[in-house]
LUMBAKOL-297164 format. One record per residue (C-alpha): residue in one letter; x, z, y. Coordinates in steps of 0.5 Angstrom, whole numbers, padded with zeros to 4 digits, always signed. Each point is the difference from the previous one (the first is absolute). Example, Ala and Ser with C-alpha at 12.3 -4.5 7.8 and 13.67 -1.06 7.14 Angstrom:
<nodes>
a+0025+0016-0009 s+0002-0002+0007 
</nodes>
This chain:
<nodes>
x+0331+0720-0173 x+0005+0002+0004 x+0008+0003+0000 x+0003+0002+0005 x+0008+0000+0001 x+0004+0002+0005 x+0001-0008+0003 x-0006-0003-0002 x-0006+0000-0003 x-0002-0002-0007 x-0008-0002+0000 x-0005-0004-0003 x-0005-0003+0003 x-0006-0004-0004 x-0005+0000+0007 x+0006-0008+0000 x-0005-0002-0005 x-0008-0002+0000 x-0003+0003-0006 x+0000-0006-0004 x+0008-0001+0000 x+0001+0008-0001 x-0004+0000-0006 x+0005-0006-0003 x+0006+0003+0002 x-0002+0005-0003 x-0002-0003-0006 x+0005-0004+0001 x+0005+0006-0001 x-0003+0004-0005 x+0001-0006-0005 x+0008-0001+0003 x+0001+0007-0001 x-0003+0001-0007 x+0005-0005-0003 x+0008+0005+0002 x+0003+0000-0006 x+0005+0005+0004 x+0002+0002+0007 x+0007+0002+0002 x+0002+0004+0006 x+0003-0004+0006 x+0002+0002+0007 x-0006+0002+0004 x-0004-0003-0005 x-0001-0002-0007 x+0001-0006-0004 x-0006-0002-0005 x+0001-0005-0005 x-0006-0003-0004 x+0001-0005-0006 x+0001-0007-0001 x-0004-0005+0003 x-0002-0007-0002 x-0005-0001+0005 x-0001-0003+0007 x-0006+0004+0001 x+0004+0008-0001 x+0006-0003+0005 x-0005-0001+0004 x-0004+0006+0000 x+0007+0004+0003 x+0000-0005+0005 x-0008+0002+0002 x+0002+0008-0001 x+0006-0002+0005 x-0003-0003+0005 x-0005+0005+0001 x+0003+0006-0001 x+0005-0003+0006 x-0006+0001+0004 x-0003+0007-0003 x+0008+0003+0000 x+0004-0004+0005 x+0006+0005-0001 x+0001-0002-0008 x+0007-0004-0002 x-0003-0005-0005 x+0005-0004-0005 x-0003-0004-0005 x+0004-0001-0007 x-0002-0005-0005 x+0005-0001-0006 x+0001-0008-0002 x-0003-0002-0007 x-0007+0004+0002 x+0005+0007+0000 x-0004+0006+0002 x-0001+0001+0007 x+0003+0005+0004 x-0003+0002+0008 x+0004+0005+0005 x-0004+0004+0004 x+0004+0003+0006 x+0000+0003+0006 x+0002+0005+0005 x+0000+0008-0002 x-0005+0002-0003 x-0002-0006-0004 x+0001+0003-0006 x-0005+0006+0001 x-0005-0005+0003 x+0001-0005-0006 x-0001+0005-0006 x-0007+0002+0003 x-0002-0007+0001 x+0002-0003-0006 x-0001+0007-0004 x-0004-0004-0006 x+0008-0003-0001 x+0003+0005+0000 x-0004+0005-0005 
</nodes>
């Protein structure tokens, strides 16, 4: 899938993994992304917020989505919100113009 703008170039390239770690990351995604409980618009991106979280092995899982996506989509600004007492979680996903385009068609299951 690719974006362009004027200054770059919003791609994303899945050939970075061998098949195995493809199909975990997806996995990994779709189950992230199932739980939004809501999305608001931020510059050049979107904030996701998911619900509360008391375990290690969620944090975790947005560590790992992170990682990888880093990896697929070097041009993504991560920021990763977790809220004390086992609050929600909240993740920005920012970038250069065009992100928002980019990022409604990546993630359009969330969006809907």
């Amino acid at each position: 899938m690719k974006f362009q703008t004027q200054e770059n170039a919003i791609f994303c390239n899945m050939d970075v993994f061998t098949q195995l770690e493809r199909e975990n990351h997806v996995q990994n995604t779709v189950r992230l992304f199932q739980t939004v409980e809501d999305i608001r618009d931020a510059e050049n991106g979107f904030v996701f917020l998911f619900p509360q979280t008391n375990s290690s092995e969620n944090i975790s899982r947005f560590a790992e989505f992170i990682f990888n996506e880093r990896r697929c989509c070097p041009f993504l600004e991560f920021t990763l919100k977790v809220a004390p007492n086992d609050g929600p979680i909240s993740l920005l996903l920012s970038g250069p113009e065009g992100t928002r385009e980019f990022l409604h068609e990546e993630f359009s299951e969330a969006f809907s």
